[in-house]
C-alpha positions in Angstrom: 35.6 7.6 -7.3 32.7 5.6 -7.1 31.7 2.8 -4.6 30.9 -0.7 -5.5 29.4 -3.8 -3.5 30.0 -7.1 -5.3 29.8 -10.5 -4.4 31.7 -13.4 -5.9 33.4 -16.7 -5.1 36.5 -17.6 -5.3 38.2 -21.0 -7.1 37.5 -22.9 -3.2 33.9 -22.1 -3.6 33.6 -19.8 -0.7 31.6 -17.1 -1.2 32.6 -13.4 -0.9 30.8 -9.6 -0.2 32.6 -6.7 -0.1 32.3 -2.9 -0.7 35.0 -1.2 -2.8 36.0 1.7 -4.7 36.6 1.1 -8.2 37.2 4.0 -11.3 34.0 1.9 -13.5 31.8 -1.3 -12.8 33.8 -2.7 -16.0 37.1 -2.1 -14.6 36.1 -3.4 -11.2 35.0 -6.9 -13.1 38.1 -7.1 -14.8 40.0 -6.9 -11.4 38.1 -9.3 -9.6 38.3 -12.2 -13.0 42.4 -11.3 -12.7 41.9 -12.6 -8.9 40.0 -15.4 -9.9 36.5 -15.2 -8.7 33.7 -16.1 -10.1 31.3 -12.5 -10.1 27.8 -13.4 -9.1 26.7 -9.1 -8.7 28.1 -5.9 -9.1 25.9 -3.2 -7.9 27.3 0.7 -7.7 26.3 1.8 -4.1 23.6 4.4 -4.9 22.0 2.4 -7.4 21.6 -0.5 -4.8 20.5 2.1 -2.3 17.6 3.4 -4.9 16.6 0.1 -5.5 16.7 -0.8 -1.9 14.7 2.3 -1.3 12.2 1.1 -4.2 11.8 -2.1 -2.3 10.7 -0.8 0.5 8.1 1.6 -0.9 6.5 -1.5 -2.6 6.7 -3.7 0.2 5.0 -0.8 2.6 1.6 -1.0 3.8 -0.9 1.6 4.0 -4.3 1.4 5.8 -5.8 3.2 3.2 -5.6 5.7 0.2 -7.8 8.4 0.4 -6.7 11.3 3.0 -8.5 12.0 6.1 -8.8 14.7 8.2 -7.0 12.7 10.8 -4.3 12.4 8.4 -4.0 16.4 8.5 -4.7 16.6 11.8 -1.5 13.7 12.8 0.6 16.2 10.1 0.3 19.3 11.6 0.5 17.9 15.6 4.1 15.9 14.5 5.2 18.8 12.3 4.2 21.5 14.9 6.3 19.1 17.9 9.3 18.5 15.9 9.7 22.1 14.9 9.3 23.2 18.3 12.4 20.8 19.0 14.7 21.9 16.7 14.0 19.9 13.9 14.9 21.0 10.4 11.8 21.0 8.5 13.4 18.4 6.1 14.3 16.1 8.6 10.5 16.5 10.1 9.0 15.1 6.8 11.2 12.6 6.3 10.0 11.1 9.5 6.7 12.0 8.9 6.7 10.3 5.6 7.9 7.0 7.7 4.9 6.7 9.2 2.1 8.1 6.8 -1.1 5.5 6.6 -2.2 7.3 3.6 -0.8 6.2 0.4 -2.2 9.2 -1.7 -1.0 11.9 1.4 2.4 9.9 1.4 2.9 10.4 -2.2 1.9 14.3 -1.5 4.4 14.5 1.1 6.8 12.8 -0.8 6.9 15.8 -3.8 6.5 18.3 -0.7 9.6 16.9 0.6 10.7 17.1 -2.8 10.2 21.1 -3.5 11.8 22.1 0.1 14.8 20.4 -0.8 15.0 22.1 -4.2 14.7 25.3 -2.2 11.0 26.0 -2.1 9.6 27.2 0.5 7.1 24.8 2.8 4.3 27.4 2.0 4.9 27.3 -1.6 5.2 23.3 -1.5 1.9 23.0 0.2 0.7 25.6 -2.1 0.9 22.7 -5.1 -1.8 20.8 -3.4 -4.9 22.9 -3.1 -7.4 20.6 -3.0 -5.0 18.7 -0.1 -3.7 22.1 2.0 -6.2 24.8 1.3 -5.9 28.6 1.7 -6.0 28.4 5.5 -2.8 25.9 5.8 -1.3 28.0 3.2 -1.4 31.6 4.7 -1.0 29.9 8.4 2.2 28.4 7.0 3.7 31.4 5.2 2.6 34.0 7.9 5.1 31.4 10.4 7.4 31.1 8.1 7.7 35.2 7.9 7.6 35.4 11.6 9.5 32.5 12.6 6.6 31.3 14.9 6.2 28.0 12.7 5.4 25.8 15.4 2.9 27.8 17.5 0.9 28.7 14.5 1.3 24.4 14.1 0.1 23.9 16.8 -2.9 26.3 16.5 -3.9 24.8 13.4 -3.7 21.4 14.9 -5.9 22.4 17.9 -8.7 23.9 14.7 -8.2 20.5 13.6 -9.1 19.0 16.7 -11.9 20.7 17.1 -13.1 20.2 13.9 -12.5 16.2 13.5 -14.7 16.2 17.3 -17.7 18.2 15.8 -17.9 16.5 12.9 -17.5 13.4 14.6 -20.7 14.5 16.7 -22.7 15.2 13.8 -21.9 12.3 11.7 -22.7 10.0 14.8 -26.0 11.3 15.1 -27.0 11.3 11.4 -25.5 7.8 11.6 -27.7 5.5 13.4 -31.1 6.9 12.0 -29.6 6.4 8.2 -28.5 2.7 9.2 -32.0 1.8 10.4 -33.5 3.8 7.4 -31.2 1.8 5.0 -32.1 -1.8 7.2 -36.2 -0.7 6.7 -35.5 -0.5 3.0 -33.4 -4.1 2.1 -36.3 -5.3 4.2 -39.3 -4.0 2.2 -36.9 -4.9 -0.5 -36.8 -8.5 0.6 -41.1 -8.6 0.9 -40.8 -7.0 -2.8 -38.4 -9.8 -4.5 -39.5 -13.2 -2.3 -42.3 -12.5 0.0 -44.4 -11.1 -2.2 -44.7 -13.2 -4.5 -44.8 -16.1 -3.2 -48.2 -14.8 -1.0 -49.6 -13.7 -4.2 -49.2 -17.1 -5.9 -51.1 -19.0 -3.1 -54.1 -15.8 -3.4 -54.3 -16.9 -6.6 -54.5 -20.4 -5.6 -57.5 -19.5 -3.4 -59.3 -17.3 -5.4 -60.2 -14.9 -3.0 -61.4 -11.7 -2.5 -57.9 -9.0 -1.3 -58.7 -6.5 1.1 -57.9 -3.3 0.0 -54.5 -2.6 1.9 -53.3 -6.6 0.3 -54.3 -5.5 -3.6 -52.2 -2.2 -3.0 -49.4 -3.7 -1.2 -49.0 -6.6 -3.6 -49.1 -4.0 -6.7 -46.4 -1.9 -5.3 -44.2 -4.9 -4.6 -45.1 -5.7 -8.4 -43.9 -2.4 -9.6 -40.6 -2.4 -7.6 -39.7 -6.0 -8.7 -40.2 -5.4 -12.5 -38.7 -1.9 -12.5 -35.8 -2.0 -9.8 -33.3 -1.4 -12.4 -35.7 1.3 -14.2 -35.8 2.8 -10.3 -32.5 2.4 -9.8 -31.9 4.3 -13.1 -34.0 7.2 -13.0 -33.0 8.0 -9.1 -29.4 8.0 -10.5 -29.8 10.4 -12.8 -32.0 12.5 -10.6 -29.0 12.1 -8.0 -26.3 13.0 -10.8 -28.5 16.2 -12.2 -29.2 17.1 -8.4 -25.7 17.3 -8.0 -24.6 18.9 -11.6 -27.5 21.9 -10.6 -25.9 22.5 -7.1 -22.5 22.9 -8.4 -23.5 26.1 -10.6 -24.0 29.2 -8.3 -27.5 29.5 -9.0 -28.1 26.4 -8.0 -26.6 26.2 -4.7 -27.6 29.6 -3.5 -31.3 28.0 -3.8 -30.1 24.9 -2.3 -29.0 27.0 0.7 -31.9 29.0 0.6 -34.0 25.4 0.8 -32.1 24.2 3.7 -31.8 27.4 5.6 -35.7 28.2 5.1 -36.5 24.4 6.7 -37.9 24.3 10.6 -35.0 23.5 13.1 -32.6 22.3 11.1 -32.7 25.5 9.2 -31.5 26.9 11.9 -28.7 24.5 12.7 -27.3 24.5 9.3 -26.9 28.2 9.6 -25.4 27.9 12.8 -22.8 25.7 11.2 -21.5 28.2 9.0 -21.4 30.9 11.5 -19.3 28.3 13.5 -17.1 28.1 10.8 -17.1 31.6 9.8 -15.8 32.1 13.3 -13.2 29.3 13.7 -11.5 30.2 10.4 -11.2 34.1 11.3 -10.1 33.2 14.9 -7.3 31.2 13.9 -6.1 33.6 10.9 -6.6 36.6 13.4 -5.0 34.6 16.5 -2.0 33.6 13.6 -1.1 37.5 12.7 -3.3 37.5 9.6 -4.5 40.9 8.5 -8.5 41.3 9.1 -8.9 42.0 5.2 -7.1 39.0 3.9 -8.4 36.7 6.9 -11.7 37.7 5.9 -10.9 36.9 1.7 -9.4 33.3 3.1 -12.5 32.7 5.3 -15.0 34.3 2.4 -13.3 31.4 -0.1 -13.0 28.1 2.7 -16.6 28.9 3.6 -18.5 26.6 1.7 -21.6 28.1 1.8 -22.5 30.9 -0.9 -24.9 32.8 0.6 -22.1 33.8 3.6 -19.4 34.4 1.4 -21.4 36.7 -0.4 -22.3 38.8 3.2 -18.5 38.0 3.8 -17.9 40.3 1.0 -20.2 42.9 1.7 -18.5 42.9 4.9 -14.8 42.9 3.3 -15.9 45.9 1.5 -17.2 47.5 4.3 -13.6 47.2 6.3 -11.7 48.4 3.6 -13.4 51.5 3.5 -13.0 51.8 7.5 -15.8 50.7 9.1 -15.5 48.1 12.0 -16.2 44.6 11.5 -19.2 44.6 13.5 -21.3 47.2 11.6 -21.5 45.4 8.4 -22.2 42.0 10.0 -24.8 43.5 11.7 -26.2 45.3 8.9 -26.0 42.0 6.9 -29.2 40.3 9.2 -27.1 37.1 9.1 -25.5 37.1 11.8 -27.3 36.5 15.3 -27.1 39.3 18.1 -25.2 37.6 20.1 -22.3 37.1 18.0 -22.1 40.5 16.3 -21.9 42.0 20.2 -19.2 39.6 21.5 -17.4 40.9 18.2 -18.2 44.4 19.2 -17.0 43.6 22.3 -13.4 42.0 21.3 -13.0 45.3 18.8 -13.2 47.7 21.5 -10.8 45.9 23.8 -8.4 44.3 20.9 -9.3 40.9 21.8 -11.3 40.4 18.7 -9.5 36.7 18.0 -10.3 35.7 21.9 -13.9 36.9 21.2 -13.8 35.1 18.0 -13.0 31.7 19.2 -15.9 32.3 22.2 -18.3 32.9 19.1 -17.3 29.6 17.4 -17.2 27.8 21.0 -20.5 28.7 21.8 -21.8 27.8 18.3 -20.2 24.7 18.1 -21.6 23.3 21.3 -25.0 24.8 20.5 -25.1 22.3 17.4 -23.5 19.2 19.3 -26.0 19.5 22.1 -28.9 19.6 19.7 -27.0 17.0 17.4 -27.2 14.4 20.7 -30.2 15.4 21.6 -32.0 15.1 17.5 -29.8 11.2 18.0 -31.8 10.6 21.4 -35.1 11.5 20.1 -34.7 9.9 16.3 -34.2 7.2 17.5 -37.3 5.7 18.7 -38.7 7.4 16.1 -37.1 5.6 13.3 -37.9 2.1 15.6 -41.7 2.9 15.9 -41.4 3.9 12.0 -39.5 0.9 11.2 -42.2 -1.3 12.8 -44.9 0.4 11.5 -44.0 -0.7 7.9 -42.9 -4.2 9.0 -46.0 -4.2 10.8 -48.2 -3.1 7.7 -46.9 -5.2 5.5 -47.2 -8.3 8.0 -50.9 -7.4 8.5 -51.6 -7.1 4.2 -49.9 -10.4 3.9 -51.9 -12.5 6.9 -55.4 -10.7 6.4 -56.4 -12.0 3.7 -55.5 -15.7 5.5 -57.8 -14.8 8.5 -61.0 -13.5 6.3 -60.6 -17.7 4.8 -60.6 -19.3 8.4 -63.3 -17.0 9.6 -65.7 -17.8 6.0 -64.9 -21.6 7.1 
């Protein structure tokens, strides 16, 4: 029999609440009129749960809607520490999904939650959100779930997390401050273009004197900028948006990579990146249980660089005919000697996951040294830069003032 809550007041006024069982809401208002009361709600109990529950969801907050990598990162450490305390998985999401920040990755979780209770597997649930959970939480997931080691593989994929969210935080920190004061040196020759400008070439005018050189070219460009901004603004957008459209066909980006990888230095580090995650990827799948073959078909596809995955699957075909992983990476030239003999090395004593995450180590601090180090040296670089052009366009604007005190 269903359960009612109602509230009503009686012929005194007083007012009344209860919760009661009741065969229909119709009968239950016929009951209460018999007693007298006036009937202000009747709710059944689960639909004023669901709306209660509805209340809450729009009166939550979220600190924003796009998903993070901390957001993954918070998942899989609360996940992997609840599990490991005998948690049911359900249970786990449900408090999870309490205290998501994310309002797109708590509506994910939400239809996660969803499919595990309608008896999917948590592999198969996560599988629904590819561009969310990827191949790597996918297999890590299902190989746990076939060998009942769900937390520790967690909590292996939560330390990869770790480790990425501080590398990239390394990078982005020192790509950061130079593209701040590049960004502040353009608004300002901006600013010279729009109201500066102008204004100095009105009173020239006024004077009617000869420009020096560096003051008729200055004064042009600043011409140009402020009666085609939105032409310039135009055309860069479409170079931007065809830029983009030509690296996403494989053509494209293989040449882009080629571009990159060919540049001095950074060259270098950009290669060094993917060998870093090359490395990271196959450690953790090898580390997790995951069969060399299909670790290497996951790494080949979470990449995201073309030119590797194609050497990953010269090297994939390579294994699968019996070779070691070692000859084909060294056959492919991609690979530095060092890594393809600490590989060697963790083959021949079947520690090839522990050699793995030395590779990736190594790597990884190789590009955050150089990463502080290209911060530390850009930046008095961009400061000397940035006066230089203040300092230019200062000197084009007065010059022409100091040629009319000196003819006086």
């Amino acid at each position: 029999m269903p359960r009612f809550h109602y509230v009503a007041k009686n012929a005194s006024g007083q007012s009344l609440s209860e919760d009661i069982d009741a065969f229909d809401k119709k009968s239950l208002i016929q009951d209460l009129q018999k007693k007298g009361y006036f009937i202000l709600s009747v709710e059944e109990m689960e639909t004023a749960a669901a709306y209660q529950e509805a209340q809450e969801k729009v009166a939550r907050k979220f600190t924003h809607n796009g998903i993070k990598l901390m957001d993954m990162l918070n998942f899989a450490n609360q996940l992997a520490t609840m599990l490991d305390s005998g948690i049911t998985i359900l249970r786990a999401l449900e408090v999870i999904i309490d205290q998501v920040e994310s309002k797109k990755f708590y509506e994910i979780l939400e239809q996660v939650n969803y499919d595990v209770e309608q008896g999917s597997s948590l592999s198969e649930a996560l599988g629904r959100f590819p561009k969310v959970f990827d191949q790597l939480w996918v297999s890590l997931i299902e190989v746990g779930e076939a060998s009942g080691t769900m937390p520790m593989v967690l909590k292996k994929l939560a330390f990869y997390l770790e480790q990425k969210t501080a590398f990239n935080s390394t990078v982005t920190s020192a790509i950061m401050y130079p593209a701040v004061l590049f960004f502040v040196c353009m608004v300002a020759i901006a600013f010279f273009a729009f109201f500066v400008g102008p204004r100095f070439e009105s009173i020239f005018k006024t004077m009617k004197v000869d420009l020096p050189l560096i003051t008729t070219i200055l004064l042009a460009s600043f011409r140009f900028i402020k009666q085609n901004f939105f032409n310039i603004l135009i055309v860069l957008a479409i170079i931007g948006f065809l830029f983009k459209k030509y690296r996403q066909t494989p053509l494209g980006r293989a040449h882009v990579e080629q571009i990159i990888f060919g540049l001095p230095v950074f060259g270098n580090i950009s290669k060094l990146i993917v060998i870093e995650r090359f490395s990271s990827q196959m450690a953790i799948l090898v580390e997790s249980g995951v069969p060399i073959l299909y670790a290497l078909d996951i790494t080949q596809r979470l990449v995201d660089n073309s030119i590797c995955a194609k050497v990953i699957e010269h090297i994939k075909e390579s294994v699968r005919q019996g070779e070691l992983l070692v000859a084909p990476m060294e056959r492919s030239k991609f690979f530095p000697s060092m890594c393809t003999q600490m590989i060697a090395v963790g083959e021949e004593t079947g520690e090839l996951s522990k050699m793995l995450n030395h590779v990736a180590n190594y790597y990884q601090q190789s590009v955050e040294v150089f990463m502080k180090r290209f911060g530390t040296l850009i930046e008095p670089f961009m400061l000397v830069f940035m006066g230089g052009v203040i300092g230019v366009i200062v000197l084009a604007m007065f010059l022409p003032m100091f040629n009319i005190t000196q003819m006086k």
